[in-house]
N, C-alpha and C positions, 0 to 999 in steps of 0.2 A: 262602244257598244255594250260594253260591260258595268259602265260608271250610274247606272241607275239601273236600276231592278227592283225597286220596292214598289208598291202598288199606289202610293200617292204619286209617286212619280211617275209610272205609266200611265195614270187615267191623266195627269197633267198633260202627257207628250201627243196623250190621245186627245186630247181639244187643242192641240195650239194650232191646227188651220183654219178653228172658229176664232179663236182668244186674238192669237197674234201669226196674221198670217205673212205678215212680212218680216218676221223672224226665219222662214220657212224659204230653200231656196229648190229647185226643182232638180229633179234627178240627170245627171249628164251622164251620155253614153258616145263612147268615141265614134266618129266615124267609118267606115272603111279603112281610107287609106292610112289615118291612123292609127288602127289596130294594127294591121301589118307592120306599120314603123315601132308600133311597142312589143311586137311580138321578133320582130326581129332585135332589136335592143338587148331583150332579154336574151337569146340565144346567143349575140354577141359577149354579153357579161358572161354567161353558161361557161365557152367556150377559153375564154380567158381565166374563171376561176379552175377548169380542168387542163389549162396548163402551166398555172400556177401549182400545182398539187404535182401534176409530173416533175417541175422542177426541184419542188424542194424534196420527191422522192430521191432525184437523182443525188443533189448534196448531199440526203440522209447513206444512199449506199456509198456516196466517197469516202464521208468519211469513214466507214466500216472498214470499205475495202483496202483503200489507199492513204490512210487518214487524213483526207482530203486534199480537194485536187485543186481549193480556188488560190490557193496561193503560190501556184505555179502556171493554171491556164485558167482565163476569163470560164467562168464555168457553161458559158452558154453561144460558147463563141464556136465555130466550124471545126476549131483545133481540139478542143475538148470534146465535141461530140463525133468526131472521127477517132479520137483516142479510144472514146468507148466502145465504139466498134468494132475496132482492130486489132488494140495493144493493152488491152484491159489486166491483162493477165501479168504481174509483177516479174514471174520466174521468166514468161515469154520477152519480155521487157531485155532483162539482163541479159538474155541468152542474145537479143539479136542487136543490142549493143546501139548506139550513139546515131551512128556513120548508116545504120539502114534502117532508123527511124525516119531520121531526118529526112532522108531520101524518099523513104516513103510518103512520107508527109505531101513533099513538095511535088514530089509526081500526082498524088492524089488529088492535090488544088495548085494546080499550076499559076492560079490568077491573085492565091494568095501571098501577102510579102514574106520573101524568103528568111525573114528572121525566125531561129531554129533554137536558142538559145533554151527556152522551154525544156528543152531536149537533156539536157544535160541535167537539170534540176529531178526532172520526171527521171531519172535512170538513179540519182543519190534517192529518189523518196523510195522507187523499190526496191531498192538494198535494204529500208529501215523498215520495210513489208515484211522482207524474205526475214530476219532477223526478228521479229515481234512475232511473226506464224509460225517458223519455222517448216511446219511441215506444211506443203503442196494442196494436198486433199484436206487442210484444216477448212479452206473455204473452195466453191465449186465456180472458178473464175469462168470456164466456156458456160456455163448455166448462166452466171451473172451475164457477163457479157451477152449472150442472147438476149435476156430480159432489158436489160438497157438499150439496146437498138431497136427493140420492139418498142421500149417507152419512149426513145426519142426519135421514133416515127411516129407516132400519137402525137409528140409534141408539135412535131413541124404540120400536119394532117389539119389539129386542130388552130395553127396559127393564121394555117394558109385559106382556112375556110372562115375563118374569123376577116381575115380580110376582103375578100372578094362577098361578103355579106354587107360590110362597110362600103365596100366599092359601088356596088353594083343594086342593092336596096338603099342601106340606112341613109347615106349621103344625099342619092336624088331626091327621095322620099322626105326627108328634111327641107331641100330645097323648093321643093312643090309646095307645103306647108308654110314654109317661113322664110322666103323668097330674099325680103332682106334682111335677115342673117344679121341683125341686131345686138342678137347675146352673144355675138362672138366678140362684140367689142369690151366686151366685163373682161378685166384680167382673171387668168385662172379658167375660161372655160372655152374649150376647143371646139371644131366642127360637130366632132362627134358627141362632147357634153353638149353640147345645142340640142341635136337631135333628142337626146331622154329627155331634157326639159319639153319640148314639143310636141313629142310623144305621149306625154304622161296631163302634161296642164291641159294642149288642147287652148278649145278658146276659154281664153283671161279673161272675159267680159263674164264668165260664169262664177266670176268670185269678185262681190261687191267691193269688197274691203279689202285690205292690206293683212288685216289679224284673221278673217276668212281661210285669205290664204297661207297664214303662216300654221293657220290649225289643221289644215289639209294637209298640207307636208309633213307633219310630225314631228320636228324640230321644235317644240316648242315644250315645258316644263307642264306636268298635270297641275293640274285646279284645284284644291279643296277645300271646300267655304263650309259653314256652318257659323250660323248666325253672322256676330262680327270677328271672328277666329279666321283666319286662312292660314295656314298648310302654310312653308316656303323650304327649299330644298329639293323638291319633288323630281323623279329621275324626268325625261322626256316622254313623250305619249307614244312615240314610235307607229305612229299612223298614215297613211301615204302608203306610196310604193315604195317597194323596200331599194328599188333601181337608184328611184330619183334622191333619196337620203345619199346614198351610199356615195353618187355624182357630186351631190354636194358636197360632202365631205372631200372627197379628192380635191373636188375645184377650189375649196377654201385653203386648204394645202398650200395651194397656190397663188392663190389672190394675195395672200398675208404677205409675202413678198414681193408684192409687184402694186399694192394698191392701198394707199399711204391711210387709209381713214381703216380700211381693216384690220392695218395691221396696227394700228392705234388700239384695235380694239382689242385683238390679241395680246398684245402688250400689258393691258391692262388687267386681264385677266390671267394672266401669267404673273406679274411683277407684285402685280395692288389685289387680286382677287386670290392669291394663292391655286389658282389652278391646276391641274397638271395639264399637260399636253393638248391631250383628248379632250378633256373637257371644254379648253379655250377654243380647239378645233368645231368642235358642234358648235358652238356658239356664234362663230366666226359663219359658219356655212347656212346658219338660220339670216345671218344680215346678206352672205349672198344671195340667197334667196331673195328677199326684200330687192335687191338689186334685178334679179331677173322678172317679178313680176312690174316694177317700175317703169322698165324698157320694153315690157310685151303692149304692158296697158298705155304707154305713151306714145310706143310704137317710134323709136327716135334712137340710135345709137349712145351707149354708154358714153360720158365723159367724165375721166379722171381727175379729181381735187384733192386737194391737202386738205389736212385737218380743218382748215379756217375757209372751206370751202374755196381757194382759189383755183382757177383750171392751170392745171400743168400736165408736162408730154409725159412719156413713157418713161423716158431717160430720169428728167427731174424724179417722176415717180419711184422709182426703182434706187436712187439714190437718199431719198428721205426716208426709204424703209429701212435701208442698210445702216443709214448715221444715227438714225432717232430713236428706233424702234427695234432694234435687237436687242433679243432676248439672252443672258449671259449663262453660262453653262454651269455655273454655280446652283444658277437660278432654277432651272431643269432639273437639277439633281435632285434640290432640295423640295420641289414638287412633285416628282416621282411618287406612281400608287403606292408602291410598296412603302415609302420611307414618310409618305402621310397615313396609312396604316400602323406602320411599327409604332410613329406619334401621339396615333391614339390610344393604341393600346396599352403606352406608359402613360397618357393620361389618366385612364379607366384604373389602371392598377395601382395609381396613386391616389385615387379618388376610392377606392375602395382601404386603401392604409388608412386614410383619415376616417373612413367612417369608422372603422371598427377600434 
């Protein structure tokens, strides 16, 4: 929307339904039932990015408080968040000792397995609390601890409402729309990535092309031409929903391991393109894409091949990413942002020795 603004180019944009009307595609507006399916989607992501943020508040106060807790209990497991409840309090800790932890513990979740071992770690870390504070009132444990049970009821509030939004909309509402459940056959995308895809495309017969739709999702590098000059390098348009990018991106995560031609391509831009991470990732998630318009517009379930296009299972699949197509950890490092930054910046400063 911003890529012309000059006034040749507006009175051009203002004749193209006389000049070239079949450049020109008509305005789409979801229906009902799929706006509810993208309104709810969104508020499913909503919900998951705000207990994402609780979580990592919580790690941020272990480590303050107890210099952290994940190296003694799963930090998001029943045991840790009954810890924080209860026995927050390091001094409280020592004082009521091993033998009526434990006890409490196992009274508290009776359905839990009674391995207590935990118990004894958590009682050496705050000795190494009480000795680093020293003094009690240095931090306000019953204050903390209030605030942590209040945050990890927020967290379970917003988990549980996240699911039964999944349950009880997003799901049937997907299966009303897209009946047979096609894109689930793509490695990498689940029930629920189905549904944002469906939610958001709608009907595919509204994008002629293949490059239509890879310019709708935003995935793809800007444009800039002038005369015979093009531009190359250029960051992504970042245009689309910000849902549907964001889905692709996860599902590419996963397809690069499960889906031998992608992760061919990952590979490549990793190994031969100098990539880092992220980059091979968007990259990767613009050819799922291509994948998911394929299977809307043919309307036929996904089938997996190797590079040389032959059909093979899940297994064979899953084993030719593992043997061919990893990526080695050397490899990773030495494409890391930071350490292709540092690279340039001894380039720039060597280039600037020599001119002067």
């Amino acid at each position: 929307r911003h890529a012309k603004s000059d006034r040749i180019d507006a009175r051009v944009l203002a004749r193209l339904p006389l000049l070239y009307p079949e450049r020109l595609h008509a305005c789409h507006f979801p229906s009902g039932t799929q706006m509810v399916l993208q309104q709810a989607c969104r508020e499913v992501a909503r919900l998951k990015s705000q207990v994402a943020a609780s979580k990592n508040r919580l790690l941020s106060l272990d480590q303050v408080a107890w210099l952290g807790l994940d190296d003694i209990l799963a930090p998001y497991q029943s045991a840790a968040f009954w810890l924080r409840a209860n026995y927050y309090d390091p001094w409280r800790v020592c004082q009521a000792g091993e033998t009526t932890i434990a006890a409490a513990w196992q009274a508290a979740a009776p359905k839990q397995p009674a391995h207590t071992a935990w118990v004894t770690a958590l009682i050496r870390r705050a000795e190494r609390v009480i000795a680093l504070y020293g003094d009690p009132d240095c931090i306000d444990y019953a204050h903390l601890q209030a605030y942590l049970t209040r945050e990890q009821m927020r967290i379970c509030q917003a988990e549980e409402v996240a699911h039964q939004l999944r349950l009880q909309i997003v799901r049937p509402l997907y299966r009303h729309l897209h009946p047979q459940r096609h894109l689930e056959t793509i490695p990498g995308i689940g029930q629920d990535s189905a549904a944002v895809y469906i939610a958001f495309i709608g009907d595919i017969l509204r994008f002629p092309t293949l490059n239509n739709f890879r310019g709708w999702s935003g995935l793809i590098p800007f444009s800039h031409q002038s005369a015979n000059a093009q531009a190359r390098g250029l960051r992504i348009t970042k245009a689309g929903p910000d849902l549907l990018k964001a889905t692709a991106f996860l599902n590419a995560q996963v397809a690069r391991l499960y889906d031998p031609q992608i992760a061919a391509f990952y590979h490549k831009q990793m190994m031969t393109l100098g990539k880092h991470h992220l980059q091979a990732l968007c990259a990767c998630a613009t050819h799922l894409l291509n994948r998911v318009y394929v299977v809307l517009k043919q309307n036929r379930p996904y089938q997996l091949r190797d590079v040389d296009s032959t059909p093979i299972d899940k297994r064979q699949a899953r084993h030719i990413c593992l043997t061919h197509y990893r990526v080695p950890d050397e490899v990773r490092r030495r494409n890391n942002y930071r350490v292709r930054r540092a690279r340039k910046q001894r380039k720039l400063a060597g280039c600037r020795k020599s001119s002067i």
